[in-house]
C-alpha positions as CSV (number, residue, x, y, z in Angstrom):
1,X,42.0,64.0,-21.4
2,X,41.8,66.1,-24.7
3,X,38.9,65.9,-27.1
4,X,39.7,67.8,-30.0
5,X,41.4,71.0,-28.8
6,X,39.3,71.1,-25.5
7,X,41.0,69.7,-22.5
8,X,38.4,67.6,-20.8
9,X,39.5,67.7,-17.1
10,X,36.6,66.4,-14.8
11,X,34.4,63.4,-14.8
12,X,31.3,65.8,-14.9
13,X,32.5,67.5,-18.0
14,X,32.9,63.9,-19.4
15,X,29.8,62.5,-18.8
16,X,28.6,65.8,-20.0
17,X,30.5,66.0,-23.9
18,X,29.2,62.0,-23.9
19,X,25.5,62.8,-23.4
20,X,25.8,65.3,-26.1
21,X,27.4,63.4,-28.1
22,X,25.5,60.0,-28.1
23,X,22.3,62.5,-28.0
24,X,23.5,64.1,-31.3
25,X,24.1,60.8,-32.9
26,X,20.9,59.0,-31.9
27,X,18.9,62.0,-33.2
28,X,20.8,61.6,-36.5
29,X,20.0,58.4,-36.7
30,X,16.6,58.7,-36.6
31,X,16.2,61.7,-38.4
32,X,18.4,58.9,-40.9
33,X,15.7,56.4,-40.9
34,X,12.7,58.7,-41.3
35,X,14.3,60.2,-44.4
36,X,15.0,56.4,-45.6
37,X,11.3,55.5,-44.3
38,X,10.6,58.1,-46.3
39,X,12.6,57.6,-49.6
40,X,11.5,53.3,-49.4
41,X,7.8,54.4,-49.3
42,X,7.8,56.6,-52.4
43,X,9.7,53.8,-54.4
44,X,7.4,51.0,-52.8
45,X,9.7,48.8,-50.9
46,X,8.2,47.2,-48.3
47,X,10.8,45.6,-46.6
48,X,13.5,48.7,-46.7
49,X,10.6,51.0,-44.7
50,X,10.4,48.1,-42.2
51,X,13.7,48.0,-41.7
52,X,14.2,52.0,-41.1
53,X,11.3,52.2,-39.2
54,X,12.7,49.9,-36.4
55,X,16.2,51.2,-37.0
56,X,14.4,54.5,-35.9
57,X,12.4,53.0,-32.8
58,X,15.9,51.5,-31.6
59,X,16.9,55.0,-31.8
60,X,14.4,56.4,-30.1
61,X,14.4,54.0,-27.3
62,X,17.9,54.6,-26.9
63,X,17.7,58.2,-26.8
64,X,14.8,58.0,-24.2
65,X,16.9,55.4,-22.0
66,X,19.7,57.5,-22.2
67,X,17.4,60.5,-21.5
68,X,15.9,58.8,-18.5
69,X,19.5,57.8,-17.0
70,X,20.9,60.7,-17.0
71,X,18.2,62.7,-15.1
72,X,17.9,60.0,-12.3
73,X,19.3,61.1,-9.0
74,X,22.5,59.2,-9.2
75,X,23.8,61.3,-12.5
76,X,25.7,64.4,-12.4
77,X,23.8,65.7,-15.5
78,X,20.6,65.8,-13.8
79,X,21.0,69.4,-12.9
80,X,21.5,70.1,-16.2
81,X,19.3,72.0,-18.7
82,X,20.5,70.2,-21.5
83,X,17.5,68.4,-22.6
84,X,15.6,68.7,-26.2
């Protein structure tokens, strides 16, 4: 499989580009959300800083779930030192 101009050629080096990748996006996302949190609390709405700051715990979880599957004993990444 090709992603971008890197041939991806075994399962570990999958599972490894996806980590990253869903890592990198769920840190966006709540770096996203504070910045919203943020912006909402200056102008004084309420329920826009509500929303963002669960958007950014959903994120969070996610990124810990994801963190905590991929260093139990079953997952090839667990050898890995690829963790923020």
């Amino acid at each position: 499989m090709v992603f971008g101009e890197y041939e991806v050629d075994s399962p570990l080096e999958w599972e490894v580009v996806l980590f990253h990748l869903i890592s990198q996006q769920l840190n966006t996302h709540k770096r996203l959300a504070r910045n919203l949190m943020a912006a909402a609390e200056t102008l004084g709405c309420e329920s826009v800083c509500k929303k963002a700051e669960q958007v950014g715990q959903q994120a969070a979880e996610l990124a810990e779930r994801l963190l905590t599957d991929s260093t139990s004993s079953r997952s090839p990444v667990v050898n890995l030192e690829i963790y923020h």
